[in-house]
N, C-alpha and C positions, 0 to 999 in steps of 0.2 A: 504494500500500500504506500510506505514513503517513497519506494520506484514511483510509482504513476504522480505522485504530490512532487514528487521536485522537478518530471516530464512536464508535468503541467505550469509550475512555476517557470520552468526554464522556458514553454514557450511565450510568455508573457515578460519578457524582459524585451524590452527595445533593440539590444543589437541583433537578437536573434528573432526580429521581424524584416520579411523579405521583402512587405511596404518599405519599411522607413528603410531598409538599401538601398531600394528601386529610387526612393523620394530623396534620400538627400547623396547619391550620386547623381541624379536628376540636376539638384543645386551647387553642386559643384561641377559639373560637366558646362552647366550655362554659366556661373562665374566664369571659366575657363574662357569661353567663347569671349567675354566681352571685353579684356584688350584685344582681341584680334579684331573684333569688329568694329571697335571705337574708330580706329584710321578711316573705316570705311563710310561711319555715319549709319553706322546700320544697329537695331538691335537685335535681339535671338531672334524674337517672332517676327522680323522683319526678315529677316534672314532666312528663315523656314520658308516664307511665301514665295523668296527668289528663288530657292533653290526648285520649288514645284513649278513656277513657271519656267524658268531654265533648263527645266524638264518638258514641258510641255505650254509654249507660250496657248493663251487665248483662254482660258479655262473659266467655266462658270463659276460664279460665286460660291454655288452649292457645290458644285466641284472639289473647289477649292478647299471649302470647309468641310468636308467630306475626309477631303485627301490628309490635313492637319489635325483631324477631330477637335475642331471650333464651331464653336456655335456663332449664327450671323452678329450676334451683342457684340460678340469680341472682333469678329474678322470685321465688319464692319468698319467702326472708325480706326481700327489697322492702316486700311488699305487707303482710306481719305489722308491718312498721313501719309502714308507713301506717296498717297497720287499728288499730294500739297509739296513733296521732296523732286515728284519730276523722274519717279521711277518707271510708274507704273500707267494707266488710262484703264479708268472702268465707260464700258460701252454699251450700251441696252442691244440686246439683240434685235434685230426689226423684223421676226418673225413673232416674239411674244418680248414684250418690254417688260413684264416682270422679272424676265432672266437680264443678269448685269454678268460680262464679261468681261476681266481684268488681262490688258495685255501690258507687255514690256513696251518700255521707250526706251531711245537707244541709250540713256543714262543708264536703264534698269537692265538693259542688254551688256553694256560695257561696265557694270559691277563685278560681271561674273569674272572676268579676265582679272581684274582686282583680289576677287575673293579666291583667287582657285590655291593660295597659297594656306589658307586655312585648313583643309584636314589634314597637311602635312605636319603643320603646326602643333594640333591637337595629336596625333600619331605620337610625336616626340614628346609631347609632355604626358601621355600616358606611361612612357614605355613599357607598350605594347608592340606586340608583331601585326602587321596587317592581317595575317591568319587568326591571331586570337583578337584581334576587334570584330573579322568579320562572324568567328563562333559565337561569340558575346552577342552580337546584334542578332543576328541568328535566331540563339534562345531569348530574347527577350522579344521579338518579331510574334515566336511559335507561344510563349505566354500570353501576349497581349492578344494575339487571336484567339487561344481556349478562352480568356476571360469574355471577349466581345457577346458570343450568345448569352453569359451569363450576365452581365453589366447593361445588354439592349434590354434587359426585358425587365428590367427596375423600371419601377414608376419615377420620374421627376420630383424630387420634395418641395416639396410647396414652399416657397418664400416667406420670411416673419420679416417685418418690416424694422423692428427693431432689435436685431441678433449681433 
């Protein structure tokens, strides 16, 4: 019985929660990012958008937020700031104007030439091998998808105004 009591204790200690891992190499992987992005005038999530367009210029907003797991609240005034920086153009589609599709301008085109020195950066400040960042990303890819049916089918919690 004190086997199973200290099993139980021991999964309730904080280092040995696979969240707060995941959460705060989360916070230290984006610290890491932000000298490298400051030169550039970019911040992380500004920097995740270019990288999906850079991937694939023209992509619908829903796209978009789709591809980042953002919701329109966030991606939204995101992208007004990018597009106020001169990176980016959002453009109503003229088959259905509810869809807004965000393209590059050649500033937001000629960032990437800029940034393409940052995963090299991040590489060396892991020291990591490109093989074990890309296992690492690997299994945290094949987690984050077993959780996805688990995580869509939570209801949304309802907002308190004052929390």
């Amino acid at each position: 019985m004190s086997t199973q009591t200290h099993d139980t204790d021991a999964w309730l200690l904080l280092d040995n929660q696979l969240c707060f891992a995941l959460y705060s190499a989360s916070l230290a992987m984006t610290k890491l990012y932000k000298p490298l992005l400051e030169p550039l005038g970019l911040t992380y999530p500004q920097y995740l958008v270019l990288l999906c367009l850079w991937e694939q210029d023209g992509l619908s907003v829903s796209a978009l937020g789709q591809r980042l797991q953002l919701d329109s609240g966030t991606l939204t005034p995101l992208l007004k700031r990018m597009e106020a920086a001169g990176w980016i153009s959002r453009q109503r589609a003229s088959d259905d104007e509810r869809r807004v599709h965000i393209h590059l301008s050649a500033e937001g085109q000629a960032l990437k030439a800029q940034a393409a020195s940052v995963p090299a950066c991040l590489l060396q400040a892991m020291s990591c091998s490109v093989d074990e960042v890309q296992a690492l990303t690997q299994r945290i890819r094949t987690l984050r998808d077993g959780l996805h049916p688990i995580t869509d089918s939570i209801p949304p919690t309802p907002t308190r105004a004052n929390t």
